[in-house]
PDB file of the backbone (N, CA, C, O) and the ligand in Angstrom, with CONECT records:
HET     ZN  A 101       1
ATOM      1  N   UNK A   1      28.238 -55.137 -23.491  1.00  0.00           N
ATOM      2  CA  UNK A   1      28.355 -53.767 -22.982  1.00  0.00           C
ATOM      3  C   UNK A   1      28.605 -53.832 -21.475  1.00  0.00           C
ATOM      4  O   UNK A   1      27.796 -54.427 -20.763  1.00  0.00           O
ATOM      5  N   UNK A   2      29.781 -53.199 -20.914  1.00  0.00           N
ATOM      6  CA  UNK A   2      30.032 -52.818 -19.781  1.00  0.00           C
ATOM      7  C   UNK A   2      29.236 -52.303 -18.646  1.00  0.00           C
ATOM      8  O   UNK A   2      28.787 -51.172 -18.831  1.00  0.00           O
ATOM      9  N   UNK A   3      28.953 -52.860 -17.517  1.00  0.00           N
ATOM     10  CA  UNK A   3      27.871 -52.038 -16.586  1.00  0.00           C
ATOM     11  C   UNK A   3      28.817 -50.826 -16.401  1.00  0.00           C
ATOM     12  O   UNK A   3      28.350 -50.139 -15.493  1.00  0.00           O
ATOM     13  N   UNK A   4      29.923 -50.299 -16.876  1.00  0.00           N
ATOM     14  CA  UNK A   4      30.722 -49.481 -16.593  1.00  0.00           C
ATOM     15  C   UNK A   4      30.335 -47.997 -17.686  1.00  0.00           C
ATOM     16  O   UNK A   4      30.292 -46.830 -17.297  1.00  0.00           O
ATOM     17  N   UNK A   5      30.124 -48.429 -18.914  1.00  0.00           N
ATOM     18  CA  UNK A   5      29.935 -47.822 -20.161  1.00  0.00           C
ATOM     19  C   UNK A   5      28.368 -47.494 -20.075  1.00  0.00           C
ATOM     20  O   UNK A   5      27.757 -46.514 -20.502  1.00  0.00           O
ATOM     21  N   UNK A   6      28.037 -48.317 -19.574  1.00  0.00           N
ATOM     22  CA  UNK A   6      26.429 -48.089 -19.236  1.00  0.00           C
ATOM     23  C   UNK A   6      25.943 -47.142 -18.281  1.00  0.00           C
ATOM     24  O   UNK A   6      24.785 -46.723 -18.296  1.00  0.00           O
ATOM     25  N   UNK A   7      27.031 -46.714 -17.242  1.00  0.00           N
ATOM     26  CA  UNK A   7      26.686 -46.163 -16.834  1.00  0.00           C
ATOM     27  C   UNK A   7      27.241 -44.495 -16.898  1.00  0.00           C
ATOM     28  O   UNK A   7      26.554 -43.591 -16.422  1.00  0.00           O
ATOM     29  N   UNK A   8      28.141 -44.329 -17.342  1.00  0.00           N
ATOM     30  CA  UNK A   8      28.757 -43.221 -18.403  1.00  0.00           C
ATOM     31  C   UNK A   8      27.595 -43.197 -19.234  1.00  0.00           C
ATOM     32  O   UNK A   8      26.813 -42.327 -18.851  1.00  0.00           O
ATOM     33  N   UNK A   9      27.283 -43.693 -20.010  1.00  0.00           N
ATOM     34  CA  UNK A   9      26.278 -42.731 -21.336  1.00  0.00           C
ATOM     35  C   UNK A   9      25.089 -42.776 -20.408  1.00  0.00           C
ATOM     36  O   UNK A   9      24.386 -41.904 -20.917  1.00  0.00           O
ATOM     37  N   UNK A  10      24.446 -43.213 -19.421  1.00  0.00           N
ATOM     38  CA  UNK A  10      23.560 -42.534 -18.280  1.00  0.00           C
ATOM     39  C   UNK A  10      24.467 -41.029 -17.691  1.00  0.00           C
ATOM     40  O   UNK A  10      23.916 -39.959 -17.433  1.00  0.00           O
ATOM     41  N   UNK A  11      25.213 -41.170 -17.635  1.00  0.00           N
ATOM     42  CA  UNK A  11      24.951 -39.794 -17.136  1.00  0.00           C
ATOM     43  C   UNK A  11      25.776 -38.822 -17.650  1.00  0.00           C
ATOM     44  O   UNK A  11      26.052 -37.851 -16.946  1.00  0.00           O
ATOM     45  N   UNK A  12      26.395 -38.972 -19.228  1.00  0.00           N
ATOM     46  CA  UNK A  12      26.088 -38.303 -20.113  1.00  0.00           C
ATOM     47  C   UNK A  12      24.741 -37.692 -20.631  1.00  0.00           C
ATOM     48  O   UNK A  12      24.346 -36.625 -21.101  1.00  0.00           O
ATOM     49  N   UNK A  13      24.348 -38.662 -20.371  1.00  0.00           N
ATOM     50  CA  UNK A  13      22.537 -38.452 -20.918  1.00  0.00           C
ATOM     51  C   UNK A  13      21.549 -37.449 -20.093  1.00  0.00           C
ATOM     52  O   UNK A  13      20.642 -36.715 -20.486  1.00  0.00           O
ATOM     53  N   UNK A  14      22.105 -37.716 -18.735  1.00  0.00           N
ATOM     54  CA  UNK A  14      21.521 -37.302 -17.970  1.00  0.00           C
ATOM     55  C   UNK A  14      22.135 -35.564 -17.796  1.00  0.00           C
ATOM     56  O   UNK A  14      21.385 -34.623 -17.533  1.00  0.00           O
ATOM     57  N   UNK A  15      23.595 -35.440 -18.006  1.00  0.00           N
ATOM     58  CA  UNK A  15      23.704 -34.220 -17.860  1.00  0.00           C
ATOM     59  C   UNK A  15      23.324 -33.349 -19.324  1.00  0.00           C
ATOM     60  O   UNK A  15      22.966 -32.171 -19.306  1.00  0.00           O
ATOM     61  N   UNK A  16      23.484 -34.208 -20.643  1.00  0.00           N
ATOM     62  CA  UNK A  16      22.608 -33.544 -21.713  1.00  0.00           C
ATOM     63  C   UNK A  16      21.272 -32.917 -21.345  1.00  0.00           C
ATOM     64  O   UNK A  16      21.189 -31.692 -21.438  1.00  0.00           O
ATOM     65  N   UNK A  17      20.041 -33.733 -20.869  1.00  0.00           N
ATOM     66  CA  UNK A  17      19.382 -33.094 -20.436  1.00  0.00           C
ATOM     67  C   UNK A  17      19.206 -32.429 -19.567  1.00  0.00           C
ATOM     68  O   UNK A  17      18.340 -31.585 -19.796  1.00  0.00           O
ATOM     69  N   UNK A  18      19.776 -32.376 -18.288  1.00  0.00           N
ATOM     70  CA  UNK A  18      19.627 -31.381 -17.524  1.00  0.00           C
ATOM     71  C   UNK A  18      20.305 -29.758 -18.305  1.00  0.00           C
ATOM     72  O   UNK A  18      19.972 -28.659 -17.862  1.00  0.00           O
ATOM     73  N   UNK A  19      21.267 -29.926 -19.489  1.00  0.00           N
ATOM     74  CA  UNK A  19      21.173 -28.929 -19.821  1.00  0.00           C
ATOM     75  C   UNK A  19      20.828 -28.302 -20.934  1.00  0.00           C
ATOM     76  O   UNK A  19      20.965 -27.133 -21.293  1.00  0.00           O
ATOM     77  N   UNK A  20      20.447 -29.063 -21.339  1.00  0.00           N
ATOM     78  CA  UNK A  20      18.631 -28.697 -22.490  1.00  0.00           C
ATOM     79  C   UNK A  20      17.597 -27.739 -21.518  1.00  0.00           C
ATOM     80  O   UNK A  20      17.222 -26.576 -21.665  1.00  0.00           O
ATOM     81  N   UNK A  21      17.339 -28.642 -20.577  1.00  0.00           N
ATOM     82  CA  UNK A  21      16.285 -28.406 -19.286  1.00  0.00           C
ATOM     83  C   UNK A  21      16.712 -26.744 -18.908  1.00  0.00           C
ATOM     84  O   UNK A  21      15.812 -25.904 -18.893  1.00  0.00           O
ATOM     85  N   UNK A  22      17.757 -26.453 -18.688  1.00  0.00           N
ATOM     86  CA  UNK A  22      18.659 -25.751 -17.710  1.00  0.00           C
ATOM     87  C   UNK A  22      18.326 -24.030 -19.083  1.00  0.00           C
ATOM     88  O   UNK A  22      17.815 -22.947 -18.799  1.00  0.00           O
ATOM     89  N   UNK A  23      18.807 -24.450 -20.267  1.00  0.00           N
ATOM     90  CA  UNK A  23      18.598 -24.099 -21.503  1.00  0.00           C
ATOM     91  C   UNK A  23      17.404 -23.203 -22.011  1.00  0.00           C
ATOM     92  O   UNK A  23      17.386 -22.062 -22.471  1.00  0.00           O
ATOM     93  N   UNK A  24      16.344 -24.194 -21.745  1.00  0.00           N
ATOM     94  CA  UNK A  24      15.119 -24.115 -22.414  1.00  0.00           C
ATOM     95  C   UNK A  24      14.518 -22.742 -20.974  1.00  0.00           C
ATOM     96  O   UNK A  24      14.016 -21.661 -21.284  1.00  0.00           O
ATOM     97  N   UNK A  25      14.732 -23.153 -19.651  1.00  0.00           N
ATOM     98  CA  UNK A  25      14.455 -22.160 -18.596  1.00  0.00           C
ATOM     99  C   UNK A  25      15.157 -21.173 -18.902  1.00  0.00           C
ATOM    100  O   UNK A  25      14.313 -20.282 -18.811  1.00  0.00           O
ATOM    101  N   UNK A  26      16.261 -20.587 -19.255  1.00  0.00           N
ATOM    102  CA  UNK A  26      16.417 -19.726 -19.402  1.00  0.00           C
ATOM    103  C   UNK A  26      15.945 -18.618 -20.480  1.00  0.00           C
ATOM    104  O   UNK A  26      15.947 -17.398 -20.316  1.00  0.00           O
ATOM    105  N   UNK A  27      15.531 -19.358 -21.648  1.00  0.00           N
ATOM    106  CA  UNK A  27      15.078 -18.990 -22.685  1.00  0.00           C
ATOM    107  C   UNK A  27      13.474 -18.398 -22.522  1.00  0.00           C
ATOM    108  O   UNK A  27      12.845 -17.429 -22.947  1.00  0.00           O
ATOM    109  N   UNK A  28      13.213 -19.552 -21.664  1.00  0.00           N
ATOM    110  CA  UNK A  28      11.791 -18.996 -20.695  1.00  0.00           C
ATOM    111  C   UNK A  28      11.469 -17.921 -20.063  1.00  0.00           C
ATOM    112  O   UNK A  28      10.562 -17.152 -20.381  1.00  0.00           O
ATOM    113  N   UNK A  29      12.300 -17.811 -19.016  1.00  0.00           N
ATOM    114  CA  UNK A  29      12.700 -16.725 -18.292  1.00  0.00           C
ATOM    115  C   UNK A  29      12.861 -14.903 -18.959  1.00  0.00           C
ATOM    116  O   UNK A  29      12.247 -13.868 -18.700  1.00  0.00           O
ATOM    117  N   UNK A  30      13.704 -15.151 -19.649  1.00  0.00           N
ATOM    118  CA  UNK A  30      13.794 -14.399 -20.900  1.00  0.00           C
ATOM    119  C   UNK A  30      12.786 -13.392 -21.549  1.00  0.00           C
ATOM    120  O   UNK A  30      12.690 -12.165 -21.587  1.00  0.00           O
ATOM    121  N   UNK A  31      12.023 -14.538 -22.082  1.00  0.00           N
ATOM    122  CA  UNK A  31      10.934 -14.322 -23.146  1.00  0.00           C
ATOM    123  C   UNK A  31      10.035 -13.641 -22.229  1.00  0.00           C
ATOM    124  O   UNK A  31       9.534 -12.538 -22.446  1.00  0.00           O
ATOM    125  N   UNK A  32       9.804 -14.564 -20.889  1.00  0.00           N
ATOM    126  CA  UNK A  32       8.182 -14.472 -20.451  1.00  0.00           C
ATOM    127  C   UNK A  32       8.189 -13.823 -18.882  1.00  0.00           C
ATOM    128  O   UNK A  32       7.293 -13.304 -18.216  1.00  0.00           O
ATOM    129  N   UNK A  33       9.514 -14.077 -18.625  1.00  0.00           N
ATOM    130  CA  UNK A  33       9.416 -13.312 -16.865  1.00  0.00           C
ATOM    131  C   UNK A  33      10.064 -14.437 -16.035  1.00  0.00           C
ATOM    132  O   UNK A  33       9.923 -15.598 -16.419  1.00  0.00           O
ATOM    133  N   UNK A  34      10.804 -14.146 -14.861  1.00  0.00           N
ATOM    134  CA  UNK A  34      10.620 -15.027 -13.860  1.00  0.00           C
ATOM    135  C   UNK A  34       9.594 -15.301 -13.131  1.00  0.00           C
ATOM    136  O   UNK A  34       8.807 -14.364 -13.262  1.00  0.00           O
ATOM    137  N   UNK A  35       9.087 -16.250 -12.281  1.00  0.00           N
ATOM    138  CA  UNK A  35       8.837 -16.849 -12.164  1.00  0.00           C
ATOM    139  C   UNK A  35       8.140 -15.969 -10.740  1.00  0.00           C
ATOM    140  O   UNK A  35       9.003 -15.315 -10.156  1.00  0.00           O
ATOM    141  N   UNK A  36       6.958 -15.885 -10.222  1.00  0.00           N
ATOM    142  CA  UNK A  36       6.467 -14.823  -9.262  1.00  0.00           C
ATOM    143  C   UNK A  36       7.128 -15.326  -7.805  1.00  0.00           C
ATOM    144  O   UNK A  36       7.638 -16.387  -7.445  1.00  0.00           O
ATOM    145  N   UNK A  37       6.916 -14.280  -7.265  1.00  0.00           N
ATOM    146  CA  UNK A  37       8.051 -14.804  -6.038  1.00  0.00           C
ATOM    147  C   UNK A  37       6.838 -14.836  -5.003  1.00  0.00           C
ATOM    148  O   UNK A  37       5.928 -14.022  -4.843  1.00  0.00           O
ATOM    149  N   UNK A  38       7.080 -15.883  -4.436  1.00  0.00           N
ATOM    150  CA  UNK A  38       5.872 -16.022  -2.998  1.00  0.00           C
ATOM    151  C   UNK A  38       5.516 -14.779  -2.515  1.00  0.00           C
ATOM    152  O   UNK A  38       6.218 -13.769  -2.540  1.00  0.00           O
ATOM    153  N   UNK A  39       4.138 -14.918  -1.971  1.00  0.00           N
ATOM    154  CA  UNK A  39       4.056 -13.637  -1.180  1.00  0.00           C
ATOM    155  C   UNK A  39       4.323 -13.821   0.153  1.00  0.00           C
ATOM    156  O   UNK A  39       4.135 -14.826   0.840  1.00  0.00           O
ATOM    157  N   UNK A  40       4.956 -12.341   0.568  1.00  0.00           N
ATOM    158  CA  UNK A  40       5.320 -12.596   1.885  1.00  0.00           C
ATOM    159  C   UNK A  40       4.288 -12.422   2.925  1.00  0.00           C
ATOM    160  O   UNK A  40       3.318 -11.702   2.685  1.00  0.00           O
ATOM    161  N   UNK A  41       4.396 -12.937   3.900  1.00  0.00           N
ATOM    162  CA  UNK A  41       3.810 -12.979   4.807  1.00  0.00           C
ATOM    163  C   UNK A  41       3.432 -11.665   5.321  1.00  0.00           C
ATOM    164  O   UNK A  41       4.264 -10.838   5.695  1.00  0.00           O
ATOM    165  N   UNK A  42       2.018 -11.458   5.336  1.00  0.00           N
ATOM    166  CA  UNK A  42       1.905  -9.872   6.514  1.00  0.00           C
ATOM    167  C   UNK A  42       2.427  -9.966   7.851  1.00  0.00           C
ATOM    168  O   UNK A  42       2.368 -10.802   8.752  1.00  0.00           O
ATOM    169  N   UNK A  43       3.065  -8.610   7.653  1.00  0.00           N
ATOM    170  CA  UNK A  43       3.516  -7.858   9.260  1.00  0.00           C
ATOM    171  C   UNK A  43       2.943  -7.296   9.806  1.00  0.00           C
ATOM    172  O   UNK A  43       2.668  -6.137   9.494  1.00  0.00           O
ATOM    173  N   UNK A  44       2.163  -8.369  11.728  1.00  0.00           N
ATOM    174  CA  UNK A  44       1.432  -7.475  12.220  1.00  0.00           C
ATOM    175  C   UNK A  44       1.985  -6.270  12.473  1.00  0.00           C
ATOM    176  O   UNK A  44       1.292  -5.269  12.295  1.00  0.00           O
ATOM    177  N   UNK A  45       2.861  -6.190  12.772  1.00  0.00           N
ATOM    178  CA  UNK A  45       3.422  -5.116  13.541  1.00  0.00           C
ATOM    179  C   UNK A  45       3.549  -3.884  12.794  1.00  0.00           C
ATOM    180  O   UNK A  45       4.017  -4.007  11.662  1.00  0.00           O
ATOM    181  N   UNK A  46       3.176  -2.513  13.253  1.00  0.00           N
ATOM    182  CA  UNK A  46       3.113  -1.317  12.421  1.00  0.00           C
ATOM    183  C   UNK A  46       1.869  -1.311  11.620  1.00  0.00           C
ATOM    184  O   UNK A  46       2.087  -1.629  10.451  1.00  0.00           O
ATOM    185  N   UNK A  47       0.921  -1.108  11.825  1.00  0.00           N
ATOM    186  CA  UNK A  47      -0.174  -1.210  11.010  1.00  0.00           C
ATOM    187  C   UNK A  47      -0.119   0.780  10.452  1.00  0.00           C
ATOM    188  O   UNK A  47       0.445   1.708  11.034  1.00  0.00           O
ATOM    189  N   UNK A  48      -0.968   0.800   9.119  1.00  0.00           N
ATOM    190  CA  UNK A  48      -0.369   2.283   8.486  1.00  0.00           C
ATOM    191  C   UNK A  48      -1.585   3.275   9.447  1.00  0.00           C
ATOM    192  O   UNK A  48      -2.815   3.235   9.465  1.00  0.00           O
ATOM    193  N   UNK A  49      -0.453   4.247  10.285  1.00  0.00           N
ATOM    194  CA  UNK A  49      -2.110   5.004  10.829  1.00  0.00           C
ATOM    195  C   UNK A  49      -3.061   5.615   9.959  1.00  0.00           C
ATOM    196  O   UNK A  49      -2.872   6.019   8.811  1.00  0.00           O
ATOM    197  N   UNK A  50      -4.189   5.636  10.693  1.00  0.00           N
ATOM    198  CA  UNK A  50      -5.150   5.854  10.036  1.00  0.00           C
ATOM    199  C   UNK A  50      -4.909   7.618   9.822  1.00  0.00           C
ATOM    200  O   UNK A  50      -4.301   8.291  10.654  1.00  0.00           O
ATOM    201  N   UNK A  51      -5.452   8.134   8.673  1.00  0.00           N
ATOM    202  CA  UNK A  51      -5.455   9.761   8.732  1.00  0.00           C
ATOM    203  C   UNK A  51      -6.741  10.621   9.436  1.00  0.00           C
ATOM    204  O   UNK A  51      -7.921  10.357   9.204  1.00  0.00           O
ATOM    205  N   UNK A  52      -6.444  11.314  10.018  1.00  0.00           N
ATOM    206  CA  UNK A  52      -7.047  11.719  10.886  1.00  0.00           C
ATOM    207  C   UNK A  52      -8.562  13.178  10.086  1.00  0.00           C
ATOM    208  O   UNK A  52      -8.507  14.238   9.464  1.00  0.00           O
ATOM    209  N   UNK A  53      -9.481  12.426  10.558  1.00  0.00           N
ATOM    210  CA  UNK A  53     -10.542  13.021   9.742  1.00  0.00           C
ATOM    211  C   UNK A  53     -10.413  14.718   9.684  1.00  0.00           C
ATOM    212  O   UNK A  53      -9.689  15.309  10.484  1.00  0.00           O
ATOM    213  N   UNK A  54     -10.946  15.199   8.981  1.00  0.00           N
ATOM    214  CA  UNK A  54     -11.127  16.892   8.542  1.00  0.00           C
ATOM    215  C   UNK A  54     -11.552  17.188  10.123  1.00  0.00           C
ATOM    216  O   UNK A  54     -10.772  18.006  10.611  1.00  0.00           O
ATOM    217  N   UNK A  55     -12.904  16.603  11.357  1.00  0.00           N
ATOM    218  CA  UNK A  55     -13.203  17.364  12.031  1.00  0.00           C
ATOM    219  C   UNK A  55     -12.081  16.914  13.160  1.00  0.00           C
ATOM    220  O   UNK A  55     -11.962  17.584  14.186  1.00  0.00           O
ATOM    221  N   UNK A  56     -11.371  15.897  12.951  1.00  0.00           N
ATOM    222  CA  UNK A  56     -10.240  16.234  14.257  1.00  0.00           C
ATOM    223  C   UNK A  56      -9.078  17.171  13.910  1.00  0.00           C
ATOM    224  O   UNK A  56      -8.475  17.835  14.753  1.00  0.00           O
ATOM    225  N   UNK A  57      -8.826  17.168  12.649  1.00  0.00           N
ATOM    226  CA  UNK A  57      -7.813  18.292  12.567  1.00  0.00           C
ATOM    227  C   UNK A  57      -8.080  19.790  12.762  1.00  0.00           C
ATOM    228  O   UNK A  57      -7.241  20.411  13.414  1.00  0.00           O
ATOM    229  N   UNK A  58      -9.190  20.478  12.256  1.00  0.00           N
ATOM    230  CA  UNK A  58      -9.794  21.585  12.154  1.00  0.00           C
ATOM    231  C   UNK A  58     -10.715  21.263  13.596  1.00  0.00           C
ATOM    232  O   UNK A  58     -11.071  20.085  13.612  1.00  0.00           O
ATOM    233  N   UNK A  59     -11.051  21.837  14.476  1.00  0.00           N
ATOM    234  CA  UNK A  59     -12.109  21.702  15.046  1.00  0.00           C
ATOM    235  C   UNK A  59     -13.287  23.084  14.841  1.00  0.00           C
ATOM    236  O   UNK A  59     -13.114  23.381  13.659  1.00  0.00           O
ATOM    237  N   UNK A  60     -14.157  23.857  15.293  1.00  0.00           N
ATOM    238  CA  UNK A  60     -15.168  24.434  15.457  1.00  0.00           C
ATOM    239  C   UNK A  60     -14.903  25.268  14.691  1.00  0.00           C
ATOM    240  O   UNK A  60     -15.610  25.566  13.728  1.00  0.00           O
ATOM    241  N   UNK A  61     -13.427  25.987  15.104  1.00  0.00           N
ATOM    242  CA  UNK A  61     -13.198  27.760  14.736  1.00  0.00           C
ATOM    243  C   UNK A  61     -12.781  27.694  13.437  1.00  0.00           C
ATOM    244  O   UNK A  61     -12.277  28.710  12.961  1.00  0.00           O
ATOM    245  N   UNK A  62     -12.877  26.777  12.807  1.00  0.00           N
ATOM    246  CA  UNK A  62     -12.858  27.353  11.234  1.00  0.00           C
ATOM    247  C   UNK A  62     -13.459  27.992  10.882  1.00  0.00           C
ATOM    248  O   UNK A  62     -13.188  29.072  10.357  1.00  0.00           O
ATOM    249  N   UNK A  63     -14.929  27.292  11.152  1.00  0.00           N
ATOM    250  CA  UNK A  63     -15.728  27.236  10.257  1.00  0.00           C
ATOM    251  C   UNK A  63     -16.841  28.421  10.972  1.00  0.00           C
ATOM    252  O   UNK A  63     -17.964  28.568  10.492  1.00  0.00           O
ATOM    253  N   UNK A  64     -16.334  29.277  12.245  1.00  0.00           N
ATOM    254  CA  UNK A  64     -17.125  30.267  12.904  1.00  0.00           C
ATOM    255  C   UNK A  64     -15.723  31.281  13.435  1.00  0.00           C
ATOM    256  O   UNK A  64     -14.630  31.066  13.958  1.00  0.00           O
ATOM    257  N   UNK A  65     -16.716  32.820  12.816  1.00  0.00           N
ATOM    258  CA  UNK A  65     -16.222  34.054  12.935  1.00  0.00           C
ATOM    259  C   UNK A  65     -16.911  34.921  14.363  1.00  0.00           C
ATOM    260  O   UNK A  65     -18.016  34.654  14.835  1.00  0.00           O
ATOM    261  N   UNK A  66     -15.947  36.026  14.907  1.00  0.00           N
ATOM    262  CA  UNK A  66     -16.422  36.342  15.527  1.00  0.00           C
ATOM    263  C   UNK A  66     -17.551  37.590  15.708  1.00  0.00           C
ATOM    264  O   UNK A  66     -17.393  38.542  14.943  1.00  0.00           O
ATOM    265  N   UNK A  67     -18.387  37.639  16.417  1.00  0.00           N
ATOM    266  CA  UNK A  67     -19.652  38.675  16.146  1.00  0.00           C
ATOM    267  C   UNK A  67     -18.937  39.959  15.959  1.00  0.00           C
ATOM    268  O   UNK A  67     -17.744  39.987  16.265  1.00  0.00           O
ATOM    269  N   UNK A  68     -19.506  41.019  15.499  1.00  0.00           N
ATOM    270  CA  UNK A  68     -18.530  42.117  15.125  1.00  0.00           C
ATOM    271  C   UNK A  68     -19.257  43.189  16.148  1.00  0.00           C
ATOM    272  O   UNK A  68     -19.027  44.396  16.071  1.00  0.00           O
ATOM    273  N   UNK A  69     -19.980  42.729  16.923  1.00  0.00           N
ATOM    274  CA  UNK A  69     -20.607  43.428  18.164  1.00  0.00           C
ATOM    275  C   UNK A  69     -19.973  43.063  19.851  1.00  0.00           C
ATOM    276  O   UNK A  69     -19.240  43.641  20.653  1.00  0.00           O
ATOM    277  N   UNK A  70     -20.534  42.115  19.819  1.00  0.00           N
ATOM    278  CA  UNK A  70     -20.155  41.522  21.140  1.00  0.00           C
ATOM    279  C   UNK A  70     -18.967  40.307  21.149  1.00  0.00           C
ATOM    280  O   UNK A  70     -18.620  39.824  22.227  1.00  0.00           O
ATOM    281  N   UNK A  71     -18.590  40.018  20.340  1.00  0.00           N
ATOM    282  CA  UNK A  71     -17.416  39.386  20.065  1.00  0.00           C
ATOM    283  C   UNK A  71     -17.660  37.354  19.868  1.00  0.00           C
ATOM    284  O   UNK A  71     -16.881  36.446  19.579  1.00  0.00           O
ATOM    285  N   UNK A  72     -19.151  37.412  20.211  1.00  0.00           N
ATOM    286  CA  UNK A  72     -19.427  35.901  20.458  1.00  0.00           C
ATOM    287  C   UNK A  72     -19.179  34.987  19.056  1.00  0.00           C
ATOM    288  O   UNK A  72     -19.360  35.550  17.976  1.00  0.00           O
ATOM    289  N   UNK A  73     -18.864  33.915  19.080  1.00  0.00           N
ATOM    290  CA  UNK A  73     -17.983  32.932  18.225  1.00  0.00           C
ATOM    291  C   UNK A  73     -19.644  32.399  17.386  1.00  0.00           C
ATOM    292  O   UNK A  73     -20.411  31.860  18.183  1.00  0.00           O
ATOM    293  N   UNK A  74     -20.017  32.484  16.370  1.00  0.00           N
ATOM    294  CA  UNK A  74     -21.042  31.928  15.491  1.00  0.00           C
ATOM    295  C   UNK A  74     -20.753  31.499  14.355  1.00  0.00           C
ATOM    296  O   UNK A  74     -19.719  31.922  13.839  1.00  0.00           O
ATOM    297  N   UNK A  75     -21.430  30.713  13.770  1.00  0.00           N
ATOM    298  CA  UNK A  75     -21.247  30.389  12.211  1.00  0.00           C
ATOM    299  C   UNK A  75     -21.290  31.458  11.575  1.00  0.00           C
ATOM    300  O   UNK A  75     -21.903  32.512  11.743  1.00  0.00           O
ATOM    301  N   UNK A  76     -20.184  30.887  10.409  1.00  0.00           N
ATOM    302  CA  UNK A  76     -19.771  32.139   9.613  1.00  0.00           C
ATOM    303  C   UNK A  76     -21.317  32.653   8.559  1.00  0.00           C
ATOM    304  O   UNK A  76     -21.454  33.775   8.071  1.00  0.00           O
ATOM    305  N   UNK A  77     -22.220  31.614   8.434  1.00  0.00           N
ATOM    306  CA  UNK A  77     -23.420  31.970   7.199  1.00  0.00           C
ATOM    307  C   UNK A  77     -24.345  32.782   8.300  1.00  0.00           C
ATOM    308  O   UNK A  77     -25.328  33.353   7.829  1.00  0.00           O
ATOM    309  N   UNK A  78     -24.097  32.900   9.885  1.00  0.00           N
ATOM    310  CA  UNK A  78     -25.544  33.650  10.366  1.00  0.00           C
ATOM    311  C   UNK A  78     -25.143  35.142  10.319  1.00  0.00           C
ATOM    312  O   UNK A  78     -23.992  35.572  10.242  1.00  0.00           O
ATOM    313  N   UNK A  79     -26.222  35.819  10.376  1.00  0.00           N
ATOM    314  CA  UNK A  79     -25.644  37.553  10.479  1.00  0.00           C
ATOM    315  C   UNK A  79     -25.889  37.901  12.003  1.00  0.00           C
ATOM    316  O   UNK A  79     -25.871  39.071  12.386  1.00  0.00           O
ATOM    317  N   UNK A  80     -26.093  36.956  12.763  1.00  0.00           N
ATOM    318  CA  UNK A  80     -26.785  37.451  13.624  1.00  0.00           C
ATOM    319  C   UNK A  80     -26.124  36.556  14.827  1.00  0.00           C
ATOM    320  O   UNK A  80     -25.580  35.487  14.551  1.00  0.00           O
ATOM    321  N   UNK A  81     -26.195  37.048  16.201  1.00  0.00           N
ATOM    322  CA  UNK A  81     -25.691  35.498  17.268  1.00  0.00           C
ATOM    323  C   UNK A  81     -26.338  35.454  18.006  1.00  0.00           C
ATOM    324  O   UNK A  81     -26.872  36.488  18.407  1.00  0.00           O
ATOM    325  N   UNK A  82     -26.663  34.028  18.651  1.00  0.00           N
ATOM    326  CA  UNK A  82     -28.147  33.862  19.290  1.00  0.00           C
ATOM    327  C   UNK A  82     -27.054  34.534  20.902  1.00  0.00           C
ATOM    328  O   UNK A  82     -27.209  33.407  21.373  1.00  0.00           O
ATOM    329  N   UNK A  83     -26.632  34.902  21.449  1.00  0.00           N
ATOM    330  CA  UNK A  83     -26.773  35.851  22.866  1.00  0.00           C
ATOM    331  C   UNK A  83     -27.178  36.381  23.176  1.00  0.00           C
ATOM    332  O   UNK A  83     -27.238  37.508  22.685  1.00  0.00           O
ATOM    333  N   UNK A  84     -27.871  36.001  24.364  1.00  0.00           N
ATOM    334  CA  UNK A  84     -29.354  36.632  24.466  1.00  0.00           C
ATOM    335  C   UNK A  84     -28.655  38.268  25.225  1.00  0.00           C
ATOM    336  O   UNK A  84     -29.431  39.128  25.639  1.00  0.00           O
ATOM    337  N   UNK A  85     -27.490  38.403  25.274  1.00  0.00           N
ATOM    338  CA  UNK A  85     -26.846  40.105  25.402  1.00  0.00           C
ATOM    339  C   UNK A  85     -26.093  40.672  24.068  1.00  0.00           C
ATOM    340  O   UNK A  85     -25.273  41.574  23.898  1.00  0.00           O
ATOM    341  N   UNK A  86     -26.655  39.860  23.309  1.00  0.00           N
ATOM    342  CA  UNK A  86     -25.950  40.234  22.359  1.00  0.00           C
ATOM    343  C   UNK A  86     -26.699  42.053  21.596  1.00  0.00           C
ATOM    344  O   UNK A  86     -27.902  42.178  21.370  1.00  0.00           O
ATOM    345  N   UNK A  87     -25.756  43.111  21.359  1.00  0.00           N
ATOM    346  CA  UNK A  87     -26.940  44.385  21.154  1.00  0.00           C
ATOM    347  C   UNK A  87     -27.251  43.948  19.575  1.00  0.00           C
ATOM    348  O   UNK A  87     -28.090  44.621  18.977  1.00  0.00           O
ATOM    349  N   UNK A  88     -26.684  42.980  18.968  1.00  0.00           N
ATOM    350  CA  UNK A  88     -27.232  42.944  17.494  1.00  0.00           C
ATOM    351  C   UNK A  88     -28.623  42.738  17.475  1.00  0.00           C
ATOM    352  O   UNK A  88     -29.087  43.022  18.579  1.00  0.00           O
ATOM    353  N   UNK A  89     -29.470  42.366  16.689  1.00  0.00           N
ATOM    354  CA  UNK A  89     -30.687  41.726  16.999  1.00  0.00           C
ATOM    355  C   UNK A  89     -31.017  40.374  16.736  1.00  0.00           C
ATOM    356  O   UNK A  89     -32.121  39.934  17.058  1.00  0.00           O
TER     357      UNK A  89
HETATM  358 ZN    ZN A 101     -23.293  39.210  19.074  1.00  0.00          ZN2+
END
C-alpha cells in the first residue's frame, strides 16, 4: 500500500466524519436548541434611573386642603387648624 493511498483514505475518512459530526450537530441543534450564547458583559455606563418615590413626586399639598375659614393649609382628616388666629375652634 502506497504512503500515497494511505493517505487519501485518511482523509476521506477524515472528511466522512467530520460530516457525520457536522450532521449529527445539526440534527442537535434542531431537536434541542442552539447552543446558549455567552453572556455579555455588563454596561457600566447608563445605569436604569431609579423611580422617584410617591413623596418626591407629590409633595405636602396633596394630601392637605385648605381651611374653609382662614384659608390655612391642614390635613385633609382634621376639621379643625391648629392657628392660633384661626376663628374656627
Ligand atoms: Zn383655620
Amino acid at each position: 500500500m502506497g504512503l500515497l493511498l494511505k493517505l487519501a483514505l485518511l482523509g476521506v475518512a477524515l472528511y466522512a466524519a467530520w460530516k457525520t459530526l457536522s450532521r449529527w450537530k445539526g440534527l442537535y441543534d434542531r431537536f434541542v436548541g442552539p447552543p446558549p450564547k455567552p453572556q455579555m458583559p455588563e454596561r457600566p455606563a447608563a445605569p436604569p434611573p431609579a423611580p422617584p418615590t410617591a413623596a418626591a413626586r407629590q409633595p405636602v399639598i396633596e394630601e392637605t386642603v385648605p381651611c374653609r375659614v382662614c384659608g390655612a393649609y391642614l390635613s385633609s382628616g382634621a376639621t379643625k387648624c391648629s392657628r392660633p388666629d384661626c376663628p374656627l375652634p
